[in-house]
C-alpha positions as CSV (number, residue, x, y, z in Angstrom):
1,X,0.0,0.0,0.0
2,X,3.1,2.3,1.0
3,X,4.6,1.8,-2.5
4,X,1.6,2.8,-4.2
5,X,1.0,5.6,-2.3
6,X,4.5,6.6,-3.2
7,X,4.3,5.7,-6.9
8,X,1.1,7.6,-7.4
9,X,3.2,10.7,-5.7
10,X,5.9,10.5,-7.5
11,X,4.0,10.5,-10.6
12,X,1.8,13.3,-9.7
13,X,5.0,15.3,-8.7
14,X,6.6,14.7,-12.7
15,X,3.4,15.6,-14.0
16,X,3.3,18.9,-12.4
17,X,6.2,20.4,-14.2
18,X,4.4,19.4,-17.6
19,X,1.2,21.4,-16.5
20,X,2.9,24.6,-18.0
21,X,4.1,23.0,-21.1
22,X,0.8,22.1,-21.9
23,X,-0.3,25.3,-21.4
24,X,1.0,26.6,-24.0
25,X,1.2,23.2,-26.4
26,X,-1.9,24.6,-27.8
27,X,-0.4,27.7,-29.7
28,X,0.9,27.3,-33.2
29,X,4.5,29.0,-33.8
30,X,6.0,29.5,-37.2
31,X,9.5,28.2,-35.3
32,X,11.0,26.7,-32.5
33,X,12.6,29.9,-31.9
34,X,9.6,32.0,-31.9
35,X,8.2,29.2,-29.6
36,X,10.9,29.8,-27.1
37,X,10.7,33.4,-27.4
38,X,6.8,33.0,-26.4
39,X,7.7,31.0,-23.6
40,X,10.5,33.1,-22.0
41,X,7.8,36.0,-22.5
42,X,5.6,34.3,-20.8
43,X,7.8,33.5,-18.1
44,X,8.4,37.3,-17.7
45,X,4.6,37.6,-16.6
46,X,3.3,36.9,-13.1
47,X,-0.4,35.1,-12.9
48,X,-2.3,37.7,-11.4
49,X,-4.1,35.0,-10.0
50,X,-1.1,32.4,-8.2
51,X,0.9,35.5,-7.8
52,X,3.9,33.0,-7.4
53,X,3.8,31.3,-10.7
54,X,4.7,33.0,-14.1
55,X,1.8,33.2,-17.0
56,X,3.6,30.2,-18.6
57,X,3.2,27.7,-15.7
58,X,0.2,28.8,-14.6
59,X,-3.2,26.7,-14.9
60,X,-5.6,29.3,-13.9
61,X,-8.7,30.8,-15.8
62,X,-7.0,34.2,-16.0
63,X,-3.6,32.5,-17.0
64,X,-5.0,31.2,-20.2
65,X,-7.3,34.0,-21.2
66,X,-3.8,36.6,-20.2
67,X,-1.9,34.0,-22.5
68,X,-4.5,34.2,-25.6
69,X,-4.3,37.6,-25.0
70,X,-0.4,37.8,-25.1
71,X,-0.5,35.1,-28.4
72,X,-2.9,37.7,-30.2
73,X,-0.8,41.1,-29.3
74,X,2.1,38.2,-30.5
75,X,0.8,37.2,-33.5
76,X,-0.3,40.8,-34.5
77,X,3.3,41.3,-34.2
78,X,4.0,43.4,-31.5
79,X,6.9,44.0,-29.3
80,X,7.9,42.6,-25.6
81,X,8.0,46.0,-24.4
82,X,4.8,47.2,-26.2
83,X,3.0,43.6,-25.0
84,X,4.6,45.2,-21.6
85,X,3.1,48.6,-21.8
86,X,-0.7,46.9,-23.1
87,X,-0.3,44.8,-19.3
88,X,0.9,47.5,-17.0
89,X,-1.5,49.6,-18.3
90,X,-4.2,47.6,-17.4
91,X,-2.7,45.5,-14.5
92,X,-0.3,47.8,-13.0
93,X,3.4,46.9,-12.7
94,X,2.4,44.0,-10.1
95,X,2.0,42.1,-13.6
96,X,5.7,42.3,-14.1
97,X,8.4,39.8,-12.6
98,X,10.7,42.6,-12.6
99,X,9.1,46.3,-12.7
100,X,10.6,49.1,-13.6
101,X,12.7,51.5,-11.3
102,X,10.3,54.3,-10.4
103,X,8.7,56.1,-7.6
104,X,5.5,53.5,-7.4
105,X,7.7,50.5,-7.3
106,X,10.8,52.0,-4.9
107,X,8.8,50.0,-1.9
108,X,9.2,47.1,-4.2
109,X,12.9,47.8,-4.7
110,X,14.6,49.2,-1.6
111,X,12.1,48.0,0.9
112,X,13.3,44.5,1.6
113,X,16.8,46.3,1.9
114,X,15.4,48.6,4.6
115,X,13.5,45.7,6.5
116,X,16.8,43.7,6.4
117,X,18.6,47.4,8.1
118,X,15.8,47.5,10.6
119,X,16.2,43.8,11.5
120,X,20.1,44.0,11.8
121,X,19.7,47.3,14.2
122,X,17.1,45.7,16.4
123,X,19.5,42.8,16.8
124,X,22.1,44.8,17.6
125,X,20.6,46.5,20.6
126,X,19.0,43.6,21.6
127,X,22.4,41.5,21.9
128,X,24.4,44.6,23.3
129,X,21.4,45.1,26.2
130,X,22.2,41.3,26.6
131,X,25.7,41.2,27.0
132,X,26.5,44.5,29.1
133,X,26.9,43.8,32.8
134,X,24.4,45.7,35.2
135,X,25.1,45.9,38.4
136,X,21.7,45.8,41.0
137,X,22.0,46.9,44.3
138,X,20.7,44.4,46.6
139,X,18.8,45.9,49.8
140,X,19.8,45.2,53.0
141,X,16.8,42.8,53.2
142,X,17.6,40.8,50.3
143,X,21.2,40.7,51.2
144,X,19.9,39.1,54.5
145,X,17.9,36.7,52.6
146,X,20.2,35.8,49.9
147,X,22.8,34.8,52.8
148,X,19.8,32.8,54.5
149,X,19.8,30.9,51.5
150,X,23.3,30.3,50.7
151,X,23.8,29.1,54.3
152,X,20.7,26.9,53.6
153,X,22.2,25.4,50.5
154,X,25.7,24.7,52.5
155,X,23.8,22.6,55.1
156,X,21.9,20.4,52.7
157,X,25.1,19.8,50.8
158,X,27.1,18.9,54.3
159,X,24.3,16.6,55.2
160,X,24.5,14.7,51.6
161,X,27.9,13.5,52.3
C-alpha cells in the first residue's frame, strides 16, 4: 500500500512540471525559436491569480485568457516591451516579474533592503542590552535573605555527604 502511495506521488510530482508545457502546447508557432521566445515571454509575466507562478506555468482561468491575449498582441506582431506597456497599463506593474525603477515600485525595490537594516539594528541593541553587565543593588533585606539561603544550600550539601 506504502509503495503505491509513493508511486502515485511520484508521478503526480513529474506531471506537475508538464502542466505549464501544456499550457502553451496549444499555440501554433512559425519556429522553435519563436516558440521559445513566447515562452520566455511568458515567463516574464506573473499570474495575477497564483501571484507566485509565471503566466507560462500557470493553470488558472485568467492565466489562459492573459496567454491568448499575449498570443494575439504576439501574432499581431507586437513587441515585448509594447506587450509590456498593453499589461501595466491595465494590471499595474504588479503584472511584471521585474518592474521598472520608479517612484510607485521603490517599496518594491529598496524595501526589503530597509526591512533587512531594521532587522540588523534591532538585533544589535538587543544583543548589546544582553551582554552589558548591570550591576543591582541588593537591599539590606535581600542581602539578609540571599545569605539565608546560601547558608541553607551549605547545610543540605554537608548533610548529603
Amino acid at each position: 500500500m506504502k509503495t503505491v502511495k509513493t508511486a502515485l506521488f511520484i508521478g503526480l510530482f513529474l506531471m506537475s512540471g508538464f502542466a505549464g508545457a501544456g499550457a502553451l502546447s496549444s499555440y501554433s508557432f512559425d519556429s522553435k525559436e519563436e516558440e521559445q521566445a513566447f515562452r520566455e515571454l511568458t515567463a516574464k509575466i506573473r499570474c495575477l491569480v497564483c501571484q507566485n507562478q509565471s503566466l507560462a506555468d500557470s493553470d488558472a482561468e485568467l492565466a489562459g485568457d492573459l496567454r491568448r491575449e499575449v498570443y494575439a498582441l504576439w501574432k499581431e506582431q507586437k513587441s515585448e516591451e509594447e506587450i509590456a506597456e498593453f499589461l501595466v497599463a491595465r494590471y499595474g506593474d504588479f503584472v511584471l516579474y521585474d518592474p521598472p525603477l520608479k517612484p510607485s515600485t521603490y517599496i518594491l525595490w529598496f524595501g526589503p533592503f530597509f526591512l533587512f537594516l531594521i532587522g540588523c539594528y534591532v538585533l544589535s541593541r538587543a544583543l548589546k542590552n544582553k551582554t552589558e553587565d548591570k550591576e543591582v543593588e541588593l537591599t539590606q533585606e535581600d542581602q539578609q535573605r540571599l545569605k539565608s539561603l546560601l547558608k541553607d544550600d551549605n547545610d543540605n550539601r554537608e548533610a548529603t555527604k
